[in-house]
C-alpha positions as a Markdown table, in Angstrom:
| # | Residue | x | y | z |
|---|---|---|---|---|
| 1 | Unk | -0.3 | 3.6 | 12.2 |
| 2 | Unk | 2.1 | 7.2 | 12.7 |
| 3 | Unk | 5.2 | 4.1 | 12.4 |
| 4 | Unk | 3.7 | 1.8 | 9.9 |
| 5 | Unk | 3.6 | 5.2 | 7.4 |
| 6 | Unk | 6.9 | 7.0 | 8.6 |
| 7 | Unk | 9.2 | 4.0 | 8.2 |
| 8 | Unk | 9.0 | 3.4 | 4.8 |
| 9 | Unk | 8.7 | 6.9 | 4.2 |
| 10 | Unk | 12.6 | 7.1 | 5.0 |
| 11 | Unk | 13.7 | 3.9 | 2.3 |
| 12 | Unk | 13.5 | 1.7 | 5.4 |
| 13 | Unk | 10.7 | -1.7 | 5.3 |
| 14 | Unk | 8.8 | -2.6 | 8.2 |
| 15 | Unk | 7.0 | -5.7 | 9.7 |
| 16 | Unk | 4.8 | -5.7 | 12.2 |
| 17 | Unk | 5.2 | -8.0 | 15.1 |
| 18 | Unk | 2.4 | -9.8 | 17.6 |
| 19 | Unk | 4.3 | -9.7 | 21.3 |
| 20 | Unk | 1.5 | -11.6 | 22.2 |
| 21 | Unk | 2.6 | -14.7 | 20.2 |
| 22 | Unk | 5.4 | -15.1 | 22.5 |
| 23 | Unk | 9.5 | -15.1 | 23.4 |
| 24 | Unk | 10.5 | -17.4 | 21.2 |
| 25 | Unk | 8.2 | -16.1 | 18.4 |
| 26 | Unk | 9.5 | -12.4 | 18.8 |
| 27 | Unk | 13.2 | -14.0 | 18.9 |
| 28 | Unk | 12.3 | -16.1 | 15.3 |
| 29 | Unk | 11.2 | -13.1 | 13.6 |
| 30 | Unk | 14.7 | -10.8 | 14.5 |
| 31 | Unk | 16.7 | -13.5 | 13.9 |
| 32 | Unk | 14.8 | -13.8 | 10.5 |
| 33 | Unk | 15.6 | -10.5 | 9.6 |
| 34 | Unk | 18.4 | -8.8 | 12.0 |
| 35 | Unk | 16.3 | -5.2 | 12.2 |
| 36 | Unk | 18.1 | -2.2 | 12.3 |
| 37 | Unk | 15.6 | -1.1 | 15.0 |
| 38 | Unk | 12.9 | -2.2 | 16.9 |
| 39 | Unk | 10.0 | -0.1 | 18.6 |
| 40 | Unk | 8.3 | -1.5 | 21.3 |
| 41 | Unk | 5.8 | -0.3 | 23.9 |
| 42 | Unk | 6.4 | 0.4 | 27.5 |
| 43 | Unk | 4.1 | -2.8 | 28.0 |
| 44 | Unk | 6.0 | -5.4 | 26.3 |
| 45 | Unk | 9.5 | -3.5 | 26.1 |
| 46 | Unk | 10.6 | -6.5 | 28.8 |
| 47 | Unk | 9.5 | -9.3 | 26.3 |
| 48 | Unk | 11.6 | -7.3 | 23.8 |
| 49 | Unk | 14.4 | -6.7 | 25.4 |
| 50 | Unk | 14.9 | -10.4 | 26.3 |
| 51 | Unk | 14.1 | -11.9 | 22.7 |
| 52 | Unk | 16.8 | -9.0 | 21.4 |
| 53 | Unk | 19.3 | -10.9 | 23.7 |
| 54 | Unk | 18.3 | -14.6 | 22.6 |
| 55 | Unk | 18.6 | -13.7 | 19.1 |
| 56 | Unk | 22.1 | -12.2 | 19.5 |
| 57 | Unk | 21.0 | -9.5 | 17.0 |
| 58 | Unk | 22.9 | -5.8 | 16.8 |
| 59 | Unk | 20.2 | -3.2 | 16.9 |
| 60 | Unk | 18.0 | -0.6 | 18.5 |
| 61 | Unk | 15.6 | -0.7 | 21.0 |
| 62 | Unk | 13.2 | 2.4 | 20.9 |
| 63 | Unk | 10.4 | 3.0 | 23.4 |
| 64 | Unk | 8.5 | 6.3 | 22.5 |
| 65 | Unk | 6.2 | 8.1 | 24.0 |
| 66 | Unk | 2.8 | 8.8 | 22.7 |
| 67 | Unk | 3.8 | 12.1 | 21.7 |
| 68 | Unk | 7.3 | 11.1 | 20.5 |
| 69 | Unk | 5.6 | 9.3 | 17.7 |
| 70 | Unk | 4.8 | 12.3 | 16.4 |
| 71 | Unk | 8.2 | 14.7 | 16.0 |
| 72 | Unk | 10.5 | 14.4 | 13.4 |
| 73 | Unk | 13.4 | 14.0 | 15.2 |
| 74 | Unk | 15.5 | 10.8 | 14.1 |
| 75 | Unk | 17.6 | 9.0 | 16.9 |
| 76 | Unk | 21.2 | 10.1 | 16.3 |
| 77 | Unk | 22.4 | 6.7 | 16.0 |
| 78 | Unk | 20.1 | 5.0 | 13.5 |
| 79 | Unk | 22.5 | 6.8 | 10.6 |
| 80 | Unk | 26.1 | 7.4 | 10.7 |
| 81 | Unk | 26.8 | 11.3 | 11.1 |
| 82 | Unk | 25.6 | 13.5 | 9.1 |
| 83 | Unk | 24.1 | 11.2 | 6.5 |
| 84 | Unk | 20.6 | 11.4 | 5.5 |
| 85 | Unk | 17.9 | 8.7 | 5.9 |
| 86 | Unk | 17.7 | 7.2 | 2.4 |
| 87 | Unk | 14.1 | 8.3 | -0.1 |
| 88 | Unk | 11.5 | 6.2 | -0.4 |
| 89 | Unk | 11.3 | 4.8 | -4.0 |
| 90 | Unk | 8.5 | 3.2 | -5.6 |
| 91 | Unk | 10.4 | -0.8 | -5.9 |
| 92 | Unk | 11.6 | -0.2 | -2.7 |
| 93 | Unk | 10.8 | -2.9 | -0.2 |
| 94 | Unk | 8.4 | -1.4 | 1.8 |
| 95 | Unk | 7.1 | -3.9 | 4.1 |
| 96 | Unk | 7.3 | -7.7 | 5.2 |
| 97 | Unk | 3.8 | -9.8 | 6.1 |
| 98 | Unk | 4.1 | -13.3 | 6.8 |
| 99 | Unk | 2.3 | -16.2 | 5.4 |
| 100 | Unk | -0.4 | -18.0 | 7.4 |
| 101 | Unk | 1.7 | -21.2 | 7.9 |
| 102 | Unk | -1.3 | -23.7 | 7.4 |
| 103 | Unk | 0.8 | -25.4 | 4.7 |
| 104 | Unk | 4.2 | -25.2 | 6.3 |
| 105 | Unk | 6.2 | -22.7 | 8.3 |
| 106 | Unk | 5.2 | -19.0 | 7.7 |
| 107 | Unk | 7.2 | -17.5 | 5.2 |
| 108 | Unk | 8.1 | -13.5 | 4.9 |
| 109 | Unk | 6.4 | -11.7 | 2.0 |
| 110 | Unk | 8.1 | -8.5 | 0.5 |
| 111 | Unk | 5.8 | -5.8 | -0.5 |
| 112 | Unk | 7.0 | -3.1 | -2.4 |
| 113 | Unk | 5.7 | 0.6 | -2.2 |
| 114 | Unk | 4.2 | -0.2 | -5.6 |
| 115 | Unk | 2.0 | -3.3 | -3.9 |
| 116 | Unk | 0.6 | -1.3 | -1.3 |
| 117 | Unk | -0.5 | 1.5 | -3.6 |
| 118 | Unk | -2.1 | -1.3 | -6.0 |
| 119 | Unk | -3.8 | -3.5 | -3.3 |
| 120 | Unk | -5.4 | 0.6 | -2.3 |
| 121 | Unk | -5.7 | 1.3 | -5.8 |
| 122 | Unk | -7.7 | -2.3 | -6.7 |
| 123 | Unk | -9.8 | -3.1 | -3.5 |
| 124 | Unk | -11.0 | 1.0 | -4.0 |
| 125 | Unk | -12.0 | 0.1 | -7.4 |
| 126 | Unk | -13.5 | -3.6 | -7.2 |
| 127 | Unk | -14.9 | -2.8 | -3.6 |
| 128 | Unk | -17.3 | 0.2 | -4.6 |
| 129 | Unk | -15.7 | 2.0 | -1.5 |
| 130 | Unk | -16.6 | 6.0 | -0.8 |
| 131 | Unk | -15.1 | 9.0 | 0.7 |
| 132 | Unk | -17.7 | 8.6 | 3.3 |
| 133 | Unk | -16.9 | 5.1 | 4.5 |
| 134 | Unk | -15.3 | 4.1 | 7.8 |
| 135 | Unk | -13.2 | 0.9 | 7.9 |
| 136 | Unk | -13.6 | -1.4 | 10.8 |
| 137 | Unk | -9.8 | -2.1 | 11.8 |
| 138 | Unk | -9.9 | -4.9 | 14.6 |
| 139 | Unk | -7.5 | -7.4 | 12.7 |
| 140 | Unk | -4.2 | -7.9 | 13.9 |
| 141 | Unk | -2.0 | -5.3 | 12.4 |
| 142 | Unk | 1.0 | -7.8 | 11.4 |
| 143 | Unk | -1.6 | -9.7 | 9.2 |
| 144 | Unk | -2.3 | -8.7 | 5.5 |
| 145 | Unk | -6.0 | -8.7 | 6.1 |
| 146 | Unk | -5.4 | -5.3 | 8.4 |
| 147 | Unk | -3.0 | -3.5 | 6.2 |
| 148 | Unk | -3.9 | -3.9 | 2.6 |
| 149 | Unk | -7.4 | -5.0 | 2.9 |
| 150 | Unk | -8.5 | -2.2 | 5.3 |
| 151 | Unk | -5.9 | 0.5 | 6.1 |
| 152 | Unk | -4.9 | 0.9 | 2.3 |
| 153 | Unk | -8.0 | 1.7 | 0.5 |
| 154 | Unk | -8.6 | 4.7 | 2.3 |
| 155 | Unk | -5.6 | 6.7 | 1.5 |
| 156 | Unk | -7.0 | 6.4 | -2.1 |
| 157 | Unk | -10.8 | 7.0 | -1.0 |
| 158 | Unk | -10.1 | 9.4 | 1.4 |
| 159 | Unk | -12.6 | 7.8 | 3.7 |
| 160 | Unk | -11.5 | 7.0 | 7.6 |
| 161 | Unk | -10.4 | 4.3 | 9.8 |
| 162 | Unk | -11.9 | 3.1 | 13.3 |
| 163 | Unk | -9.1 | 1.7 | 15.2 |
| 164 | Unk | -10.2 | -0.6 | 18.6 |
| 165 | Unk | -7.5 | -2.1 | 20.7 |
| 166 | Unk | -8.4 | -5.8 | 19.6 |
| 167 | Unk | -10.8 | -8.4 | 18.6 |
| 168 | Unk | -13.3 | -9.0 | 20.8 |
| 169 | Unk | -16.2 | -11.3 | 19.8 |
| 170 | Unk | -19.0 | -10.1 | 22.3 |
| 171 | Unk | -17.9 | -6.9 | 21.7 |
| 172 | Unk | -17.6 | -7.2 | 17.8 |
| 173 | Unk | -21.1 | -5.5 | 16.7 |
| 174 | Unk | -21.3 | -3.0 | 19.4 |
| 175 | Unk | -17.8 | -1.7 | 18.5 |
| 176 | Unk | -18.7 | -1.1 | 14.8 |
| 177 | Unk | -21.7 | 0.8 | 15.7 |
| 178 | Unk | -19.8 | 3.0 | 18.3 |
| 179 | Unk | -16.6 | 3.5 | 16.0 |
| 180 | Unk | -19.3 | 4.5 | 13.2 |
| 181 | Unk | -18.0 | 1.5 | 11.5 |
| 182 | Unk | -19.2 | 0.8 | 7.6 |
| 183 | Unk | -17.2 | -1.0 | 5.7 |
| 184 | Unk | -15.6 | -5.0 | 7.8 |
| 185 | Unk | -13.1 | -7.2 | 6.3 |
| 186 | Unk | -13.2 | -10.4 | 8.2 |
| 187 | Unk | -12.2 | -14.1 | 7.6 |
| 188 | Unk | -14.7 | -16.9 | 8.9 |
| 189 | Unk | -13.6 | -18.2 | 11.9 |
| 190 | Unk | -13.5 | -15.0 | 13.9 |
| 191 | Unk | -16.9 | -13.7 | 11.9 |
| 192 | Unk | -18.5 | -17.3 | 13.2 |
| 193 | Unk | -17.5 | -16.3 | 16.9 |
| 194 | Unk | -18.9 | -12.8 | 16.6 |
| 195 | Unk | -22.1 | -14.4 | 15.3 |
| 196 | Unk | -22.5 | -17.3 | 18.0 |
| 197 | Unk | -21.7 | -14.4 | 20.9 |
| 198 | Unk | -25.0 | -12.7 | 19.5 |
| 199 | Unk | -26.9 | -15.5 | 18.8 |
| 200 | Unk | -25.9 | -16.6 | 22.9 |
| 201 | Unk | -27.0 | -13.0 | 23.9 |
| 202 | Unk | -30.7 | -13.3 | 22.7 |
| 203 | Unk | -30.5 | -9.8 | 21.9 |
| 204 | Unk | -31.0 | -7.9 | 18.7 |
| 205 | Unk | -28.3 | -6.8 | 16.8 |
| 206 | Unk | -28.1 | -3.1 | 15.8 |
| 207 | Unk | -24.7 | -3.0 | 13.7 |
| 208 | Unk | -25.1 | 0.9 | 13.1 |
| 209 | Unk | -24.0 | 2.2 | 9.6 |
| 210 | Unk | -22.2 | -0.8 | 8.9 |
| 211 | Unk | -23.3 | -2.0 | 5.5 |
| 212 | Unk | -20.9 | -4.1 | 3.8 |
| 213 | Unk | -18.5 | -6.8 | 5.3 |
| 214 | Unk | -16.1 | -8.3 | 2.8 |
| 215 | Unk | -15.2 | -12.0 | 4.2 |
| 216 | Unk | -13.0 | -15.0 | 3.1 |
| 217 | Unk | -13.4 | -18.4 | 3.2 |
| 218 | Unk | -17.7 | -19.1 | 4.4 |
| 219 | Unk | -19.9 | -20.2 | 6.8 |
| 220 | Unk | -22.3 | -23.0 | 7.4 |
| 221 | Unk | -25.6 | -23.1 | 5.6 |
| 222 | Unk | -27.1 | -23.1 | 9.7 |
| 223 | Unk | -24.6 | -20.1 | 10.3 |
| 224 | Unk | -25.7 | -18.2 | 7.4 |
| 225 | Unk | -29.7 | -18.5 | 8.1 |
| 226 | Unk | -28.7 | -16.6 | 11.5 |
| 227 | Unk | -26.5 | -13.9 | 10.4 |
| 228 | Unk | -29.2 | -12.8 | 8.0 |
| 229 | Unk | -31.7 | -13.5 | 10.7 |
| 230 | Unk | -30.1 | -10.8 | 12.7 |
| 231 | Unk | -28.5 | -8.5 | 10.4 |
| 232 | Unk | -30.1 | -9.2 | 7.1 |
| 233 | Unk | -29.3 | -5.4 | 6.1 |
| 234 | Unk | -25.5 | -5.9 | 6.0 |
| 235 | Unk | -24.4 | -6.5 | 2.0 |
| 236 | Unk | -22.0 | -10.0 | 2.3 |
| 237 | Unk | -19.3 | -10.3 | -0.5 |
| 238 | Unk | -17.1 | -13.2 | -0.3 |
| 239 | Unk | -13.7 | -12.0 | -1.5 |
| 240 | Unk | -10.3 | -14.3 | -2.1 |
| 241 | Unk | -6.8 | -13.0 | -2.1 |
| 242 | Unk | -3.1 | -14.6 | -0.5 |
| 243 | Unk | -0.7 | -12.5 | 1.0 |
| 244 | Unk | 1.7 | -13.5 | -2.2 |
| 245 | Unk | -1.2 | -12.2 | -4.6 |
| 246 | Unk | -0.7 | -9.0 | -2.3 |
| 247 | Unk | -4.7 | -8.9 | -2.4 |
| 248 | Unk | -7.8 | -9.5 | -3.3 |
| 249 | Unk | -8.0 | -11.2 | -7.1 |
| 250 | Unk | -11.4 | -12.8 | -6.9 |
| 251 | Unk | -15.1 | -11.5 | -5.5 |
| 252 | Unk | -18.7 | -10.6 | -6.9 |
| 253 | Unk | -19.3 | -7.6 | -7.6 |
| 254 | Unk | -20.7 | -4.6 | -5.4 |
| 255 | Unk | -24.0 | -4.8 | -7.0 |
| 256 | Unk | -24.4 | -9.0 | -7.1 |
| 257 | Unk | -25.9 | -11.0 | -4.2 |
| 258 | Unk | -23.8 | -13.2 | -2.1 |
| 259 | Unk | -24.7 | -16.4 | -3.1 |
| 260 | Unk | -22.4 | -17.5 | 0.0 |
| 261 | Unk | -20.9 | -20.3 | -2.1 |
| 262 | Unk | -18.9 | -19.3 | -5.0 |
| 263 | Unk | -16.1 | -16.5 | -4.4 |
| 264 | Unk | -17.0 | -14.6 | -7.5 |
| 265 | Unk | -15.0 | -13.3 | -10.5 |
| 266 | Unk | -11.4 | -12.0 | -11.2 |
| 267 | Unk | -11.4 | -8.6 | -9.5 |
| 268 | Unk | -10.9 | -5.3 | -12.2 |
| 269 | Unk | -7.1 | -4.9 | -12.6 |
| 270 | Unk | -6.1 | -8.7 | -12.1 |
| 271 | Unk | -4.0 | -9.4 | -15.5 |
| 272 | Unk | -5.3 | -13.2 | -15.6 |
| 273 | Unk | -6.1 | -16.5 | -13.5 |
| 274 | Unk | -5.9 | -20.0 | -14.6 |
| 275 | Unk | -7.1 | -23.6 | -13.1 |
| 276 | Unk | -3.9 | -25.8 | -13.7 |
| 277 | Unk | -4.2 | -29.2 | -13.4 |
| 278 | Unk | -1.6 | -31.8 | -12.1 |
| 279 | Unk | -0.3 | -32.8 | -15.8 |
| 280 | Unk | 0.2 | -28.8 | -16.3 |
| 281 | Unk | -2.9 | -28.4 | -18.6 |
| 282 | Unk | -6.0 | -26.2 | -18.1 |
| 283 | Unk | -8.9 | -27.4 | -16.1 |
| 284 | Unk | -11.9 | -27.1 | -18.2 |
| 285 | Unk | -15.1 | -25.8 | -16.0 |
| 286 | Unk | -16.6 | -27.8 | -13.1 |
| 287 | Unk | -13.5 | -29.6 | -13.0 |
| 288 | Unk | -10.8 | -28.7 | -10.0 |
| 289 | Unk | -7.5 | -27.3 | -10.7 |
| 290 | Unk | -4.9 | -25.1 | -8.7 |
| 291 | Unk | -5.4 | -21.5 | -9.2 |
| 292 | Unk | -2.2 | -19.6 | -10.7 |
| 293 | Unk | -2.7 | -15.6 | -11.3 |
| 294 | Unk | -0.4 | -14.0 | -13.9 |
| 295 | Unk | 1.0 | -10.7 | -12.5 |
| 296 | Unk | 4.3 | -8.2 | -12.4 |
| 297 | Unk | 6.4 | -9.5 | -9.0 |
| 298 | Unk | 7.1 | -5.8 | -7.0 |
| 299 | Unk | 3.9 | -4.4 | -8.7 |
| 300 | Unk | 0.7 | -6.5 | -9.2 |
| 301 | Unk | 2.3 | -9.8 | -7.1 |
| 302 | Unk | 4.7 | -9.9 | -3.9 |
| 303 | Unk | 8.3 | -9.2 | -4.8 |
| 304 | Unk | 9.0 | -12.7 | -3.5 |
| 305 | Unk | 10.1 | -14.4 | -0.1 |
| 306 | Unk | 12.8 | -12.9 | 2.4 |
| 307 | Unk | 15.7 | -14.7 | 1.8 |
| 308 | Unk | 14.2 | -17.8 | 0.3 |
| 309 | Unk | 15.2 | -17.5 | -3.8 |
| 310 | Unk | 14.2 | -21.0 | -3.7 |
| 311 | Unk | 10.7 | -21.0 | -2.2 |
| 312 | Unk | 10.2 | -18.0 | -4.5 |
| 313 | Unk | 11.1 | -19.4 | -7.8 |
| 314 | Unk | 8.8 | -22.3 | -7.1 |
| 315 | Unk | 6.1 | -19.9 | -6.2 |
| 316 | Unk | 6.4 | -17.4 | -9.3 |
| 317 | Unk | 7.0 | -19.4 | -11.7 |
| 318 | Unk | 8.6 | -17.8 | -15.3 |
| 319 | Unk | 8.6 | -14.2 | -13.1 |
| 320 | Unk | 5.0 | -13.9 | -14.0 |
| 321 | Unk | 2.7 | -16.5 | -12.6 |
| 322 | Unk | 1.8 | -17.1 | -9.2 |
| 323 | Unk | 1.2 | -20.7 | -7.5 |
| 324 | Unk | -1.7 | -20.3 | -5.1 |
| 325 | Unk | -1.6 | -24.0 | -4.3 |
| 326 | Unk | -5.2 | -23.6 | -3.7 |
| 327 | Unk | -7.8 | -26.0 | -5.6 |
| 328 | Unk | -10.6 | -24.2 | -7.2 |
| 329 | Unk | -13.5 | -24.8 | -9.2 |
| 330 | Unk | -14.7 | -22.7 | -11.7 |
| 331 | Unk | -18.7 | -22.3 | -12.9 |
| 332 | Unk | -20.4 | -21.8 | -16.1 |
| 333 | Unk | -21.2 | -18.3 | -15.1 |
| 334 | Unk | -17.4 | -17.5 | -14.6 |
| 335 | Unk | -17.6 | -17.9 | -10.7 |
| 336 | Unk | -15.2 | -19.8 | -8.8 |
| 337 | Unk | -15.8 | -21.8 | -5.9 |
| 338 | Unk | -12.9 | -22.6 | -3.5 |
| 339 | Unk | -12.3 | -26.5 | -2.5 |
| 340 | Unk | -9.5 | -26.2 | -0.3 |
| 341 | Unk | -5.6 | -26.4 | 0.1 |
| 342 | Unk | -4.1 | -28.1 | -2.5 |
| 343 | Unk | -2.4 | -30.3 | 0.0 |
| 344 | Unk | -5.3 | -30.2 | 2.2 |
| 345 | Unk | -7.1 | -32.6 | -0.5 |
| 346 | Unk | -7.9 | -36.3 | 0.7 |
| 347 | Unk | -8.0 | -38.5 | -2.3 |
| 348 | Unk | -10.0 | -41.9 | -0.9 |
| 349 | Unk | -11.8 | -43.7 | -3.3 |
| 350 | Unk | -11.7 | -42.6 | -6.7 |
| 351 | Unk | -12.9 | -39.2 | -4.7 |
| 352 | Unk | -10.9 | -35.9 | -4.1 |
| 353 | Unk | -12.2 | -34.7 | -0.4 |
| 354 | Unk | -11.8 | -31.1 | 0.8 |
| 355 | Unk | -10.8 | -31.1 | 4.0 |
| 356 | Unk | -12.5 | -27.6 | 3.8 |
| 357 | Unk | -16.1 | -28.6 | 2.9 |
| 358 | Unk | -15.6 | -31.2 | 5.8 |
| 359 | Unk | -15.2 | -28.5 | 8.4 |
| 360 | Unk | -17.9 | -26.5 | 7.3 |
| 361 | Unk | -20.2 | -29.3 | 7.2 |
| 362 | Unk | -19.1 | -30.3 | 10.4 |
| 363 | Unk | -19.7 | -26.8 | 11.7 |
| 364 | Unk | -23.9 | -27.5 | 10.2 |
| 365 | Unk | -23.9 | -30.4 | 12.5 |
| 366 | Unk | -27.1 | -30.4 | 14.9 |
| 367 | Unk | -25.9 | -30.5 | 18.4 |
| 368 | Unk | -26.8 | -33.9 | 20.0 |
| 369 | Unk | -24.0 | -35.3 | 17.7 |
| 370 | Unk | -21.7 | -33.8 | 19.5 |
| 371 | Unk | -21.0 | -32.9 | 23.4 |
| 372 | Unk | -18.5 | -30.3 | 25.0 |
| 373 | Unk | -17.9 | -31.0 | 28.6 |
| 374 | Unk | -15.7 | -29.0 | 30.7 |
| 375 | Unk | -13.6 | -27.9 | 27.7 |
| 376 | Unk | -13.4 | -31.3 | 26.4 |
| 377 | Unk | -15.1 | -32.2 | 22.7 |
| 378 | Unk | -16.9 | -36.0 | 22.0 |
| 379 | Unk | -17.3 | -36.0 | 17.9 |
| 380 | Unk | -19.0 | -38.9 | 17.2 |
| 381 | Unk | -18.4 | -39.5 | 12.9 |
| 382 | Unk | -21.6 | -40.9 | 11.9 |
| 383 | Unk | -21.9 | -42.9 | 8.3 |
């Protein structure tokens, strides 16, 4: 946290890294963008060292101590002598994210000083968050979900942050309620494995102060029946943002019940959404369409792509409109309900199938339709 606020503090952009992902991941991401320094840990500073060396980059390896993180001191060598770190400015590239890579190889998103203070500003607003809240940070800190969606609205709230070390599904409820946990930003998958741990315990749940968890994408009908079995008093807000949008554009609002199908409506602060369809025209409702959202790049919408003009200018297109590639449908009431990756849609028949809805109705299955033995998994399709 002490790096991810000083280093763009001094004009200077920072991306988090997961050792965990591996050599040859570490060694992709400095060839990607040749660092002027890197800090590791004393833990991984072996992993480091070696990916520096594969990717035949020229920089700095900087192992602190605990309480080196917190001096002033600059190494001598990160600037020429006597020069001054350069000043933060507001359209400053301020940090690099990556994309999830579900629809290709994961792309570098630039975030501007302006985005992070927006994506505070807007998640403050639209999330009806308080001074007094806590937010649960057990995301991985090089993904969007940990940086904008729950580190950033507390610098505008003034509320806190519970740090633990990492995800841990058994351990998911009981950590909130020790940390003093209220306020969870989760996406499914992980929020599904916290729920089955519980459900496997045959315990109660007691979640502490936690009352609202903000999630993306949804559960199964079977999964939702026992989460609010077991923690019916925790408000559930499906929410939907990209790393490119910078964050969240759609949701319900704090006072509307989680219908736990439909995402909601544009979020307080979005400029405008549209459904496109494939000819370029609007998607009238209950018909499915690619969701663009119209926004400033460097301000309201990432920047663009590190070093990829042309993956940007298909993204943003005009300067002004952002391609989600995601297909949506949207309600009479002004709700929209996600279908899936745009790419992700089977056409067979006359029929557009979400390859989305088909894993959450997969996930609603009863068990004797489907066996895992010794690690291995027996689907048997039926109909």
């Amino acid at each position: 946290m002490a790096l991810w606020l000083a280093i763009p503090a001094n004009g200077a952009a920072v991306q988090a890294i997961d050792p965990d992902s591996g050599l040859l991941a570490v060694e992709r991401a400095l060839r990607a963008t040749g660092p002027v320094a890197v800090v590791a840990a004393a833990s991984n500073v072996g992993l480091v060292s070696d990916a520096i060396a594969r990717a035949e980059v020229s920089t700095r390896l900087l192992v602190p101590s605990d309480d080196e993180l917190w001096t002033t001191t600059c190494p001598a060598d990160l600037h020429p002598a006597g020069s001054e770190p350069p000043s933060a400015a507001p359209d400053l590239v301020a940090g690099l994210l990556p994309t999830s890579g579900t629809s290709g190889a994961p792309k570098l998103v630039q975030l501007t000083h302006r985005n992070y203070v927006m994506s505070a500003e807007r998640l403050a607003r639209n999330g009806g968050y308080l001074a007094t809240d806590r937010h649960y940070l057990c995301s991985p800190f090089f993904h969007t979900n940990a940086q904008l969606y729950l580190c950033a609205p507390p610098f505008v709230t003034g509320g806190s942050i519970a740090i633990v070390p990492r995800f841990s599904a058994s351990m998911w409820f009981d950590a909130a309620r020790r940390t003093g946990a209220t306020i969870a930003s989760m996406v499914a998958p992980p929020m599904r494995m916290a729920l089955q741990r519980a459900v496997a315990s045959g315990r109660p749940v007691d979640p502490g102060p936690l009352r609202a968890v903000h999630y993306g994408m949804t559960l199964s009908s079977a999964d939702w029946r026992e989460w609010d079995r077991l923690v019916p008093e925790i408000h559930m807000r499906q929410i939907y943002g990209q790393t490119e949008s910078v964050t969240g554009v759609l949701g319900g609002a704090p006072w509307e019940t989680d219908d736990r199908v439909t995402i909601g409506r544009p979020f307080l602060g979005v400029d405008e959404v549209r459904l496109v369809r494939n000819d370029g025209s609007d998607a009238p409702d209950g018909e499915p369409g690619e969701l663009w959202v119209r926004g400033t790049p460097g301000v309201t919408l990432m920047l663009g792509y590190h070093e990829a003009p042309d993956a940007t200018a298909e993204t943003l297109v005009d300067g002004r409109w952002l391609r989600t590639g995601d297909v949506m449908v949207r309600h009479a009431s002004g709700r929209f309900e996600f279908h899936g990756r745009g790419m992700h849609i089977i056409r067979r028949g006359g029929e557009n199938l979400s390859t989305y809805s088909l894993e959450i109705d997969l996930q609603a299955w009863s068990s004797p339709l489907a066996w895992c033995l010794t690690g291995r998994c027996v689907i048997f399709w039926v109909g």
